[in-house]
N, C-alpha and C positions, 0 to 999 in steps of 0.2 A: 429253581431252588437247588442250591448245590448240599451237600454236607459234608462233613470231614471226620477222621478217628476220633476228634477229640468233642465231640456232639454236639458242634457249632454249626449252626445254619445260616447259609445266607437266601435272603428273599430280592432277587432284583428287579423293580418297578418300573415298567416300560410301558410305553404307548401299544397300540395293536395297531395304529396305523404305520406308523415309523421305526418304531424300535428305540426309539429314542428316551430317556429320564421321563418319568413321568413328572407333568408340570405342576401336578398338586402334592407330591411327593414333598417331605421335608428336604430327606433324603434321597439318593438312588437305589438305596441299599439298607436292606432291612437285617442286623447280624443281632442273633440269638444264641444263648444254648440252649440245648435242651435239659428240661429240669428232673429228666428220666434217663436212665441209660439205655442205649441200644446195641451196645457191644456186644456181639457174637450173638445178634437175633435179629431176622430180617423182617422187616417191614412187608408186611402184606398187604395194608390198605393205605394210603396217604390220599386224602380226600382235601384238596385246596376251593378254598371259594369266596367271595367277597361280595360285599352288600351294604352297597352306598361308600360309608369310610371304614367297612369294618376287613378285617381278613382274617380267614378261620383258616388253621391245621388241626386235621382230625387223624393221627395215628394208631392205628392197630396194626401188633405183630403176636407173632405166633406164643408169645413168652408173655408180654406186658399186654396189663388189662387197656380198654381205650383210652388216648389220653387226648388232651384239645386243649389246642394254643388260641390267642386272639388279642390282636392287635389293632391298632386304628390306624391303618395303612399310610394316610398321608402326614400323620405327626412322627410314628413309629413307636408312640408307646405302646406299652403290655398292658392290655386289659384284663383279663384272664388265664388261668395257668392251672390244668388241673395238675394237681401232683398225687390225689387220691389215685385207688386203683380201682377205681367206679367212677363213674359220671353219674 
């Protein structure tokens, strides 16, 4: 997962035996923003996990309450988006 100033993520989907595109992937490459700012507050938790077609981010930093993304990895849609400041 890479990110940039501008609070876009990218998620790249690869095999673990190869390294290669992942073959169920729509894409190779999953680009997001984020729907929270993180400017000038560092991430202290970043929890990535997946389950079956699901892929969850779960961020905590020291400023913003927890927040958690979720996607269905091989189409790349958004399935959930917290933008409360609770879960």
């Amino acid at each position: 997962m890479c990110a940039s100033r501008s609070q876009d993520i990218l998620i790249h989907l690869r095999t673990i035996s190869t390294h290669d595109p992942h073959p169920e992937a729509k894409e190779p490459t999953i680009k997001s923003r984020l729907p929270f700012n993180l400017e000038g507050d560092a991430v202290l938790n970043l929890t990535i996990q997946f389950a079956s077609d699901l892929l969850s981010l779960f961020f905590f930093s020291g400023r913003l309450s927890p927040r958690l993304l979720l996607w269905d990895w091989k189409t790349g849609t958004v399935i959930f988006v917290s933008i409360e400041s609770y879960l």
